[in-house]
C-alpha positions as CSV (number, residue, x, y, z in Angstrom):
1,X,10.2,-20.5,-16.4
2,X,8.6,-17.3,-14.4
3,X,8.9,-13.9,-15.7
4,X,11.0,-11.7,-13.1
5,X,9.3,-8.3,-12.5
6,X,11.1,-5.5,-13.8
7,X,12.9,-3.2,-10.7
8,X,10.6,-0.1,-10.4
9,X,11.8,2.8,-8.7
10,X,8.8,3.3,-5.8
11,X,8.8,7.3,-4.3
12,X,10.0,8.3,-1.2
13,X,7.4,8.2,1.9
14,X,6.6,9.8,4.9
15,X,4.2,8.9,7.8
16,X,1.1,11.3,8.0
17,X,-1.9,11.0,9.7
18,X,-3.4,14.6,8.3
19,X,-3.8,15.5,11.8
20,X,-6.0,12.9,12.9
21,X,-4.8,11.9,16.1
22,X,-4.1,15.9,16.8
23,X,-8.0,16.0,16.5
24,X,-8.4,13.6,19.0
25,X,-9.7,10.5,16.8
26,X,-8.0,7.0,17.4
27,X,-7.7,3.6,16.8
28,X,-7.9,2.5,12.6
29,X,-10.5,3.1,9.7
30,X,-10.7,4.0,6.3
31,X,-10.3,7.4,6.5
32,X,-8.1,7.9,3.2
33,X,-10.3,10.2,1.8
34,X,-10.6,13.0,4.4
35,X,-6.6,12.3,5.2
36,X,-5.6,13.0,1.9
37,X,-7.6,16.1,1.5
38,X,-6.7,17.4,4.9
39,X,-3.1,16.7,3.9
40,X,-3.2,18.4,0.5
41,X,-5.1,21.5,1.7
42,X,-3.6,22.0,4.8
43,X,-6.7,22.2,6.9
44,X,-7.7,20.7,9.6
45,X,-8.7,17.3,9.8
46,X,-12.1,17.7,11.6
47,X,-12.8,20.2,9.3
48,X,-12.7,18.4,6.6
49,X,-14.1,15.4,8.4
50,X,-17.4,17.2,9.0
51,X,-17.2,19.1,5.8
52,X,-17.1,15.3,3.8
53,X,-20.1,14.6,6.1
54,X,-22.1,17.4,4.9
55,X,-21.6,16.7,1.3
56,X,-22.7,13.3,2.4
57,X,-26.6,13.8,3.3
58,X,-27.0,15.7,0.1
59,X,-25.7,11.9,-1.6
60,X,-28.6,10.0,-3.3
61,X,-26.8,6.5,-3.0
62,X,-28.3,3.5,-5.3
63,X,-27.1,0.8,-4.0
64,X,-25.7,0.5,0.1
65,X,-24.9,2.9,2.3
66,X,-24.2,6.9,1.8
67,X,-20.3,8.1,2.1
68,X,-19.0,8.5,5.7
69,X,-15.4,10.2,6.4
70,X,-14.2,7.5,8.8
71,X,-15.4,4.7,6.6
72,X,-15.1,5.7,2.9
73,X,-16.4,8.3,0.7
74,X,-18.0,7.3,-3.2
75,X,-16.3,9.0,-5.9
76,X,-18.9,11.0,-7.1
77,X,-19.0,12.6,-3.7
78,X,-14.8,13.4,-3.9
79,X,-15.9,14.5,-7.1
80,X,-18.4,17.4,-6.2
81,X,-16.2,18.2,-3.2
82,X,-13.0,18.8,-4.6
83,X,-14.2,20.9,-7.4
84,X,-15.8,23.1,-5.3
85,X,-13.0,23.7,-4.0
86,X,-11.3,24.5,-6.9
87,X,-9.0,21.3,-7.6
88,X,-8.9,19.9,-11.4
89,X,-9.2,16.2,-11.5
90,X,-6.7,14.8,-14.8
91,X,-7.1,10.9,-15.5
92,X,-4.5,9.2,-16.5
93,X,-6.6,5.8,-17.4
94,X,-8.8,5.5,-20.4
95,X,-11.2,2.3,-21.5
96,X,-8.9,-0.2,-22.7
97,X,-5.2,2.0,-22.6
98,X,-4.7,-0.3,-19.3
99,X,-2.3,1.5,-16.8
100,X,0.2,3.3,-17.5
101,X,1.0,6.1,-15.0
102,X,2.3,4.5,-11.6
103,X,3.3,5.4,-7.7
104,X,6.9,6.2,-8.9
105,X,9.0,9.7,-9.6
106,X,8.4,11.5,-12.5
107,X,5.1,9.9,-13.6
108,X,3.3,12.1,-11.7
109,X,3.3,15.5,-10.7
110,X,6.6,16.2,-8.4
111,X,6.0,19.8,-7.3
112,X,3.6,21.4,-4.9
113,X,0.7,18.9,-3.7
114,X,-1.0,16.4,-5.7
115,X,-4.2,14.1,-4.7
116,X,-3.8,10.5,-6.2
117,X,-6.6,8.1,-6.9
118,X,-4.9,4.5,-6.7
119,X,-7.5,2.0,-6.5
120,X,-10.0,2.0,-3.7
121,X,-7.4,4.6,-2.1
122,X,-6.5,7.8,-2.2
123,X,-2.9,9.7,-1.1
124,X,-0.8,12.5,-1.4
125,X,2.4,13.6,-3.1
126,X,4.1,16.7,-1.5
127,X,7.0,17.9,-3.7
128,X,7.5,14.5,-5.0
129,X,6.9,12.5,-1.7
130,X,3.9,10.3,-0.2
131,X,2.5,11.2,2.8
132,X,0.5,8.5,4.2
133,X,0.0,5.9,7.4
134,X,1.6,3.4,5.1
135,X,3.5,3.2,1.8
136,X,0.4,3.1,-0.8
137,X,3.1,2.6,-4.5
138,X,3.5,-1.4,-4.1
139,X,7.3,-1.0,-4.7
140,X,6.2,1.5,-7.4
141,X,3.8,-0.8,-9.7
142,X,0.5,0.3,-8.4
143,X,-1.7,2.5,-10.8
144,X,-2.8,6.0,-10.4
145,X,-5.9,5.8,-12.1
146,X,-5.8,10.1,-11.9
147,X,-5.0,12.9,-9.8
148,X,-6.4,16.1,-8.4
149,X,-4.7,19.6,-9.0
150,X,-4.8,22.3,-6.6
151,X,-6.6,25.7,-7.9
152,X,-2.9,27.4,-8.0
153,X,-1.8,24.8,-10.3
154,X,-4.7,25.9,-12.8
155,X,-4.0,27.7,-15.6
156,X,-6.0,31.3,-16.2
157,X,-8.4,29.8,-19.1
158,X,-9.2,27.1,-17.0
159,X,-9.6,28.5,-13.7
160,X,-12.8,27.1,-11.5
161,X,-13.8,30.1,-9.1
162,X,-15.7,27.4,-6.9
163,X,-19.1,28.9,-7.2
164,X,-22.0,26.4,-8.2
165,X,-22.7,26.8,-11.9
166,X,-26.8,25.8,-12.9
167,X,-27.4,25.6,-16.2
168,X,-30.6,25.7,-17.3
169,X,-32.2,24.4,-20.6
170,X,-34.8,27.2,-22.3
């Protein structure tokens, strides 16, 4: 006997290219990264293409190649980026809890904009719909392993003002 999957209830879509072909870039690549991000923030796409470029060269990669916006960008590099800018990063996966939050309505965020890290991928959620180049949710089974907040979202405790923070050990 085989199992039938349980009906999930994927989110609505909407084709967007984060103003990459407005920029004058073509064909395909793996450009998620600086999509999303130019998606979510509203800037523009080059922008935030050369912007993920410049965080690049300051990457000390172990192993490979460093991050590039048209190819793919290492987390550690999102990481630094977005927090600069102000955006809270909230997993929703812990060692051994397995998944549990998923591409579908009301198991994540459904207001304002929202940066979600699905594996090896990243989109965005814009008032509770994806804006992509292609449906990322897998018919609504395909796990959010976290997502990024914008700084409005933030509460005033927690507020990150974007300036670099040394800390230095006496």
């Amino acid at each position: 006997m085989t199992k039938a999957k349980a009906k999930a209830t994927a989110m609505p879509w909407v084709y967007d290219d984060g103003g990459r072909a407005a920029a004058g870039f073509t064909g395909t690549t793996g450009d998620c990264v600086c999509r999303a991000i130019a998606i979510a923030t509203g800037d523009p796409y080059a922008a935030v293409y050369a912007a993920l470029n410049q965080w690049a060269r300051i990457e000390r990669p172990r192993r490979g190649r460093r991050s590039s916006a048209r190819t793919g960008v290492k987390t550690p590099t999102i990481r630094r980026y977005l927090h600069a800018r102000g955006w809270t990063w909230t997993p929703t996966v812990t060692i051994g809890s397995g998944c549990v939050v998923h591409v579908r309505p009301g198991e994540v965020p459904m207001t304002g904009r929202v940066i979600l890290s699905l594996s090896k991928h990243l989109t965005v959620v814009v008032d509770g719909v994806v804006h992509d180049t292609h449906d990322p949710s897998r018919d609504g089974f395909r796990c959010v392993y976290g997502y990024w907040l914008p700084p409005s979202h933030v509460g005033p405790t927690t507020a990150v003002t974007g300036a670099t923070r040394r800390i230095t050990l006496d």
